[in-house]
N, C-alpha and C positions, 0 to 999 in steps of 0.2 A: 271340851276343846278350848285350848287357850288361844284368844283372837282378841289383839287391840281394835280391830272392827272389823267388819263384815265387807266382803266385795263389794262393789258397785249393785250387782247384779242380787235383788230380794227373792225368796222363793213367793213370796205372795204374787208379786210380778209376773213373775216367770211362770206360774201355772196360769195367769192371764192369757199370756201369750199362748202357749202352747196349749190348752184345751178349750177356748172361748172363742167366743168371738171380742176383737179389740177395738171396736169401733168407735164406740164411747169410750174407752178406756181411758181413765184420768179424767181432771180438771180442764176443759180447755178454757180458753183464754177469756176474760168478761167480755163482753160488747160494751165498745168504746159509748160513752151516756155523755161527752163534754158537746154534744152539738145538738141539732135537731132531730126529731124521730118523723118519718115521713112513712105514710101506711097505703099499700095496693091491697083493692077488694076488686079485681076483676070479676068474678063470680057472687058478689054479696052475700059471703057468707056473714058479714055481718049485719047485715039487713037496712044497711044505709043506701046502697045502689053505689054507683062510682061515679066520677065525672072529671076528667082529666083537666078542667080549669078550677078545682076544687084546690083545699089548702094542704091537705096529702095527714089530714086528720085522724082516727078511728071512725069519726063520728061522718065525715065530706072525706070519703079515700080518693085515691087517682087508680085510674083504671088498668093503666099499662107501667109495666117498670120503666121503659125508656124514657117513659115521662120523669118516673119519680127520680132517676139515674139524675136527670138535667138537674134536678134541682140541690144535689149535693156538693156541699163543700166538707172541706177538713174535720173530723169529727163527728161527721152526722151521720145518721142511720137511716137502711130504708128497710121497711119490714113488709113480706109480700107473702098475702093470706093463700091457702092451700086453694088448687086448681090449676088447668094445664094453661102456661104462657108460651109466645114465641121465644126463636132467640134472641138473645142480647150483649151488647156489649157497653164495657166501661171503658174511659179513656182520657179519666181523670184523675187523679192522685189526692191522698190527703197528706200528712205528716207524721213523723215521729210524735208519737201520742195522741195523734188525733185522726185516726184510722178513717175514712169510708169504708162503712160497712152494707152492705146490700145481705137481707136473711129474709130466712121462714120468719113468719110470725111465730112465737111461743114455740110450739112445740111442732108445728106444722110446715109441711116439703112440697113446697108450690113444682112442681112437673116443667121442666123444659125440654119439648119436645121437637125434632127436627131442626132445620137449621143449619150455621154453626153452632149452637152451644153456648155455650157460653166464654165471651173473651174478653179479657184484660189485655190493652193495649197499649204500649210503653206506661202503665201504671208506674205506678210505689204507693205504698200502705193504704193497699184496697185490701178487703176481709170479702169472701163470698164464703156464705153459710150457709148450710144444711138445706140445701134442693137437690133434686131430683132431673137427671141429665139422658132422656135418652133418644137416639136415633138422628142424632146430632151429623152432616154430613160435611167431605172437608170441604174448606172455604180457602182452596190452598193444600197443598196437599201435605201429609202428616201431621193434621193436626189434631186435637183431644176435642173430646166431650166438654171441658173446659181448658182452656187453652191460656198460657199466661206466655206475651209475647211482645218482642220490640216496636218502638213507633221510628222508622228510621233509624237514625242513628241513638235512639232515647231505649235505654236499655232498662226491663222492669227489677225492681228491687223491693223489697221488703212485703210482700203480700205473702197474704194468708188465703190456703185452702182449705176446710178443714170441716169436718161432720154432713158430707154430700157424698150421695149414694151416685156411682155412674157407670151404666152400663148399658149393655145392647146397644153402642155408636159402631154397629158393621160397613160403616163405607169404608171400603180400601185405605186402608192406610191410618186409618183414626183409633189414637188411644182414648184411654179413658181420661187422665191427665195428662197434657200437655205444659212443659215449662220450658222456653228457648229464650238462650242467651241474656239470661236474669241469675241475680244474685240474692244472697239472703233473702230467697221467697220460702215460706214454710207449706210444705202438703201434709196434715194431720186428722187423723180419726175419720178418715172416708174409708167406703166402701169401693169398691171399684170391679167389677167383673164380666166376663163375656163383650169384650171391646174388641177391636180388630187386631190391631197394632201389638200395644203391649198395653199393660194397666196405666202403670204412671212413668212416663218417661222424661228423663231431662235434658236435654242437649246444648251444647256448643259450637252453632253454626261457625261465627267469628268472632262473637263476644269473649273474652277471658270472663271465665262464671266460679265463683267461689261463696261458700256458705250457707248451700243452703240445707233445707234440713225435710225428711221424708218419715213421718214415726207415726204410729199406733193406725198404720191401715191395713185391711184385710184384701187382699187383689187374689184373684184366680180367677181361673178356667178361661186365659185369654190361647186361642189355638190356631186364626182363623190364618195368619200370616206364618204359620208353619215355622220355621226354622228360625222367625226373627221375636215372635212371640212369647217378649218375655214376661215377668210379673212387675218386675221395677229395672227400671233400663239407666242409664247413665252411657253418654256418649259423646264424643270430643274430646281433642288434647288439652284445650285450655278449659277444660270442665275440671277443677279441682275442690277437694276439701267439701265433699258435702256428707254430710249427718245422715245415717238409715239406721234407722232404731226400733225397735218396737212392733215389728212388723207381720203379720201372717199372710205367707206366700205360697198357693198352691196350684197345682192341677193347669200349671202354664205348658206349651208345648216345650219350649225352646227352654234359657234359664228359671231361676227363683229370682236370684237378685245378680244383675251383668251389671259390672262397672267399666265395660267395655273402653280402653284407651284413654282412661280419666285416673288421676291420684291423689293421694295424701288422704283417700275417705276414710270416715270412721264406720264401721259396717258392725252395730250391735244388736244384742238380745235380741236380733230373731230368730223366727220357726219357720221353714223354708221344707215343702215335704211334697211326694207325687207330681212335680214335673217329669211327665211318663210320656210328651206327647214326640209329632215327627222331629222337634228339633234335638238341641245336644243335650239337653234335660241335666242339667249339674243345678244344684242345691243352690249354692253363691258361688260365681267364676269372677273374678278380679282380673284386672289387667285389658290383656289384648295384643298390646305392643310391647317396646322397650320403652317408648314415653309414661305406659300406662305406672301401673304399683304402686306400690311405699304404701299400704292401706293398712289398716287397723282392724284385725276381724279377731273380736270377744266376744263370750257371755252367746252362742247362736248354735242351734239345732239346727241338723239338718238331716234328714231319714229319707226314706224309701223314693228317694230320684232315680230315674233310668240310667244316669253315668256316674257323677262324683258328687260325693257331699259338699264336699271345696276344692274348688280349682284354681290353680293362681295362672294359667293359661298366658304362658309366654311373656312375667313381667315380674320383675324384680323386687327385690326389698318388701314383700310384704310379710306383716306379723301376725302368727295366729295364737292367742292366747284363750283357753278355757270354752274351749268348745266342744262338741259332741256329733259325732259321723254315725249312724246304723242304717244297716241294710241297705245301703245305696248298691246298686248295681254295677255300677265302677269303683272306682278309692274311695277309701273316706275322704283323705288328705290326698292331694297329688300337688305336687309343686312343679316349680317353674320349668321346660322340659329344654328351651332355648331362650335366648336375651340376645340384645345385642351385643355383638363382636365389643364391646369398651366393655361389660360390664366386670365385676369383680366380686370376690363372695363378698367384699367391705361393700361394694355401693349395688349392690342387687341381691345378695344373700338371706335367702327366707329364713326366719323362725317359727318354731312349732315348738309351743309350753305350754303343758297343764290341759293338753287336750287326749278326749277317748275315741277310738277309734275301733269300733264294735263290731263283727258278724258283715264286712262288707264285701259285697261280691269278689272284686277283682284283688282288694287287700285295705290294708286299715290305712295307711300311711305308704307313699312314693316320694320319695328322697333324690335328689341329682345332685349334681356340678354344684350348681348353686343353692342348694339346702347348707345353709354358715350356722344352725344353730336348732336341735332338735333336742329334748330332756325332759323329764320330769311329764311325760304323757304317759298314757295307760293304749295298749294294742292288744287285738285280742276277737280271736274265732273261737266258737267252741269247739272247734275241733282239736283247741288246747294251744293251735301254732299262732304266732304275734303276727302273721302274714303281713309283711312288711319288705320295701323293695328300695334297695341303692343300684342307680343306672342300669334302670330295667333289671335286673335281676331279685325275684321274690326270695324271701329267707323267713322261714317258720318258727326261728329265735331270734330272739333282739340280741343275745350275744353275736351268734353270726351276722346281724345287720351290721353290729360295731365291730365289727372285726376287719367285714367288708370297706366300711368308707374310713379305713386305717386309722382307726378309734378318734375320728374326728365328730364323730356324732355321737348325741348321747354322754358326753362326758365333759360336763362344765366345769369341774373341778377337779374331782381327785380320781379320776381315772376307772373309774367304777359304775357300773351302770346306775341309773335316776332314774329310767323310765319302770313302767310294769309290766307283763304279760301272764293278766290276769283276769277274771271274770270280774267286770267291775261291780255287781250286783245293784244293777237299779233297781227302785221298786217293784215297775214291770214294762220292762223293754216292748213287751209286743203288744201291750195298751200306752206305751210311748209316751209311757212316766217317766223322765229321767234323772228324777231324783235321787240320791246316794240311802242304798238303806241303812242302817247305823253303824253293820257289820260289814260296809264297805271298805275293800283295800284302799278305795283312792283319798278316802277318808284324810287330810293332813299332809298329804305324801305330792300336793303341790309348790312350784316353784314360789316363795314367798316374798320374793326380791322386784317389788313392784312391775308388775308385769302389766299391758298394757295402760300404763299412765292411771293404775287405780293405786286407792290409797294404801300404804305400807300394813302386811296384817303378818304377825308374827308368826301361823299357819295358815296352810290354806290347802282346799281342796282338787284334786285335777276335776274336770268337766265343765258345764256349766252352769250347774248348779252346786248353791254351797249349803254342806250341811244346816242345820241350826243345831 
């Protein structure tokens, strides 16, 4: 195959996501070394004993973090040896490049047990690393196992969460990650499961919140709040523009990933699969409202959910480029079903490129009003029909779909269908490889006209994965 480069999207990556666990996944970030190192032995595992007017040594440790917490400035580090502490909070900041970082020692997940949790309060550029969070209760209601949140009007920015395991915080209402009304904060390589609420949630009480970014975590099996319980939540109108990448999402009651009434997100390369519980169990739903939309969903699997693979759930403008719907129980794809009374197919009109839509219960792809742009996918039951639907109405050929929305779909150019209904032959759909096998139709037969904001490739493949 002749290709000036490769998608965005690597198969080595990609079988990370989808068969692994990603928690470690990647490089993460160094710890910041321009300041001081301050060390907690509460339990002497290092055999020095501790003593909280000590100099916060290896050798003279401090015995509690709140201690060791006082004594940081800009760039320092506090490293806290394995054993169960109270909770704690920070509520002080460091700088661009000079992080407060608070971690395990080495390789070790000191336990924070009951409480709140752990909270970042009107921070910026604090780093919490790799502890252990559980049975954390609110201090305030909705709030996470670790919680990053405003100090009055001092809204948190630029922190880091990232290689911390959280789970079992069952009081009412408590996720596992919590982040309100902060911007460019990062949540990466945790674990997060079996929490009340939802796993990691972001919100926008009053703050306008943009940038931040959610990748390489693993959330499931959060159920306890039923219908609201999702896996990665986003909510608020002035929640815009955050990064979800990298992610494996399972076994949630409610969605995999809701970007309930928030826009502009980039929503990549995840694996979103068996949200089966009492809520609406869709793979990734976007939108919400008419404020909600205009998102970015590429490169992301989504299988065996109780309703839709993806839902764009009453909100306009958004694009799906190179994705993969099986055996969902509803659509693969269902688009937007109402907007509001202003919109137009120019300023709310979905596209759907280069994605498959495989063996799903209710049909592969749902089209409306405001579907402005559908080609170059692949649909497809083995029952041989493309089961695919314009205004409510199913149609078992992709001719008659385009026939139906008065050859406005499906025909970017010269008036001929682009899409396929065809068996796309993954390696093995029902070990939920979705790799293309060589003798694949989708093989090349993608839209190569830079398609969500990747870079120009001469060919390309429908799904979401690219041949090599």
């Amino acid at each position: 195959m002749d290709r000036s480069i490769y998608r965005l999207m690597g198969l080595g990556l990609a079988f990370i996501l989808a068969f692994s666990s990603i928690a470690n996944a990647g490089a993460a970030p160094a710890l910041a070394a321009t300041g001081k190192t301050y060390i907690v032995d509460k339990n002497n595992i290092g055999g020095n004993g501790c003593n909280n007017t000590w100099a916060g040594t290896l050798a003279k440790p401090l015995c509690s973090i709140p201690r060791g917490v006082a004594k940081l400035k800009p760039g320092d580090t506090l490293l806290v040896r394995r054993g169960t502490y109270p909770a704690f909070e920070v509520k002080k900041s460091g700088a661009a490049g000079k992080y407060i970082t608070v971690a395990g020692y080495k390789t070790e997940r000191p336990l924070i047990k009951g409480g709140a949790g752990i909270k970042l309060i009107g921070t910026a550029y604090v780093r919490i690393r790799q502890f252990e969070v559980i049975n954390a209760s609110a201090n305030g209601d909705y709030m996470g196992g670790i919680t990053v949140t405003p100090s009055g009007s001092i809204n948190p920015h630029h922190n880091i969460i990232e290689k911390n395991k959280v789970h079992h915080n069952t009081a009412k209402n408590m996720s596992g990650i919590k982040i309100a009304d902060g911007s460019f904060n990062k949540v990466l390589r945790n674990v997060v499961y079996n929490n009340y609420f939802a796993g990691i949630r972001v919100v926008s009480n009053s703050a306008a919140m943009t940038g931040n970014e959610i990748g390489f975590n693993r959330v499931y099996n959060h159920t306890l709040a039923g219908g609201d319980s999702d896996g990665i939540g986003l909510y608020g109108e002035k929640l815009t523009h955050t990064n979800i990448h990298d992610n494996t999402v399972y076994g949630n009651s409610d969605d995999g990933i809701d970007t309930w009434n928030t826009s502009g997100n980039i929503i990549n390369r995840n694996v979103v699969y068996n949200q089966n519980g009492v809520g609406d169990g869709n793979g990734i739903k976007v939108g919400g409202t008419a404020s909600g939309g205009h998102n970015i969903v590429k490169n992301n699997v989504a299988y065996n959910n109780k309703s839709n693979g993806f839902h764009s759930n009453r909100s306009g403008g958004n694009v799906y480029y190179n994705n993969v719907a099986y055996n969902n129980k509803g659509w693969g794809f269902q688009d937007v079903e109402r907007v509001s009374s202003s919109c137009t197919l120019l300023t709310c009109g979905g596209k759907f490129i280069n994605n498959i839509g495989y063996n799903n219960g209710k049909g592969n792809f749902a089209a409306g009003k405001y579907t402005a742009v559908a080609h170059n996918n692949l649909w497809f039951s083995d029952s041989g029909g493309a089961k695919v639907s314009y205004n409510y109405k199913v149609y078992s050929s992709l001719l008659a779909f385009y026939k139906a929305s008065g050859k406005r779909l499906d025909n970017p150019n010269n008036g001929n269908l682009s899409s396929l209904q065809v068996n796309p032959k993954f390696v093995s759909a029902i070990k939920f490889n979705f790799k293309l096998q060589a003798v694949s139709p989708a093989i090349d037969k993608g839209d190569p006209a830079n398609p969500g904001q990747v870079k120009a490739i001469r060919r390309v493949d429908i799904g979401a994965f690219e041949a090599p």
